[in-house]
C-alpha positions, 0 to 999 in steps of 0.5 A: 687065708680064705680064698673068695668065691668065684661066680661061674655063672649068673643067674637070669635078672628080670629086667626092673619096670621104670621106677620113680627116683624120689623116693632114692633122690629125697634120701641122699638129699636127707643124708647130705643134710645130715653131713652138712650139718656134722661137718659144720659141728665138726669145723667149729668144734675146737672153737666151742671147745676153747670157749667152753671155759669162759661160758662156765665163768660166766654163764653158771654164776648168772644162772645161780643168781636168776635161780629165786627169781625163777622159783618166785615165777613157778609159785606165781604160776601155781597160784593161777592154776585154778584159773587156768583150770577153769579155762580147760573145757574151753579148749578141749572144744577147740582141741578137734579143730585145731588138730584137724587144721594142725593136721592138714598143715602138717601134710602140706609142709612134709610134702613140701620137705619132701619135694625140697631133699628131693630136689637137694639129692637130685642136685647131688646125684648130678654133681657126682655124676658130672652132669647139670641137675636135671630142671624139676618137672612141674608135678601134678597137684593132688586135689584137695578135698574141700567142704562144698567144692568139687574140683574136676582135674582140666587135663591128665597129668603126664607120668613122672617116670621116663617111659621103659625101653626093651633091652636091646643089643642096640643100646648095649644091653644084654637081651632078655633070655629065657627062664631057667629052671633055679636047678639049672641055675650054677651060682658059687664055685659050681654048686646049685641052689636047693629047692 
């Protein structure tokens, strides 16, 4: 049996700055989602499963019956294809207004999901930690850019992330030591790392 590898030493980490936790907090509200939503496909798999013989029975035969009734709508499309032809250089017109204003929604509702699974991780975060969720603090609104409108911004909106802290031994901490050389440096069963 292979024996594992003791850790003698560990090298100096560099203490992390105050980093924001959205980023972390958005994706485990995303992967909760996502396991909600297997566990509901999970739970009613054996109903689907049991009805899966009466959707056949029923639902082919009607879909074999409504078949030429659909085939007579595509002809009926086909006929009217020269006047929706004729109506395409119309729309090309509008195409590059509608995709700057499907654009600039686009924008909007992605950062609203965004705050949203943000919001859901953080909720889950807090549940595994045994904690209440912490309230959302209210974010400073990126100013948007506007035709003919300025917008001054009225006060400094606060950073988001708490403020950094020393390490100190008062807070159970180890303090910060000096670097070491990566010769210096032992890492497994007593080996040190090549330059």
């Amino acid at each position: 049996m292979p024996t594992i590898p003791q850790i003698k030493t560990l090298p100096n980490l560099p203490a992390l700055p105050g980093l924001d936790a959205k980023p972390f907090l958005a994706s485990v509200g995303a992967g909760d989602i996502a396991l909600e939503r297997i566990r509901e496909r999970v739970s009613t798999f054996p109903t689907r499963v049991t009805a899966l013989p009466t959707r056949v029975t029923t639902e082919v035969p009607a879909a074999v019956a409504a078949l030429p009734a659909q085939v007579q709508e595509q002809v009926k499309a086909l006929q009217s294809l020269p006047t929706i032809a004729q109506t395409l250089p119309n729309q090309a017109k509008d195409l590059p207004a509608q995709l700057r204003k499907q654009a600039t929604e686009f924008g909007a509702k992605a950062e609203k999901l965004y705050d949203e699974l943000a919001e859901r991780g953080g909720k889950v975060v807090a549940e595994l930690r045994g904690t209440k969720p912490a309230k959302a603090k209210p974010t400073a609104k990126k100013p948007t850019a506007k035709t003919g409108t300025k917008s001054t911004p009225k006060a400094a909106a606060k950073p988001a992330t708490a403020p950094v802290t020393p390490a100190t031994p008062n807070n159970g901490a180890v303090p910060a030591q000096p670097a070491v050389s990566p010769a210096a440096q032992t890492t497994f069963e007593g080996t040190t790392p090549s330059a």
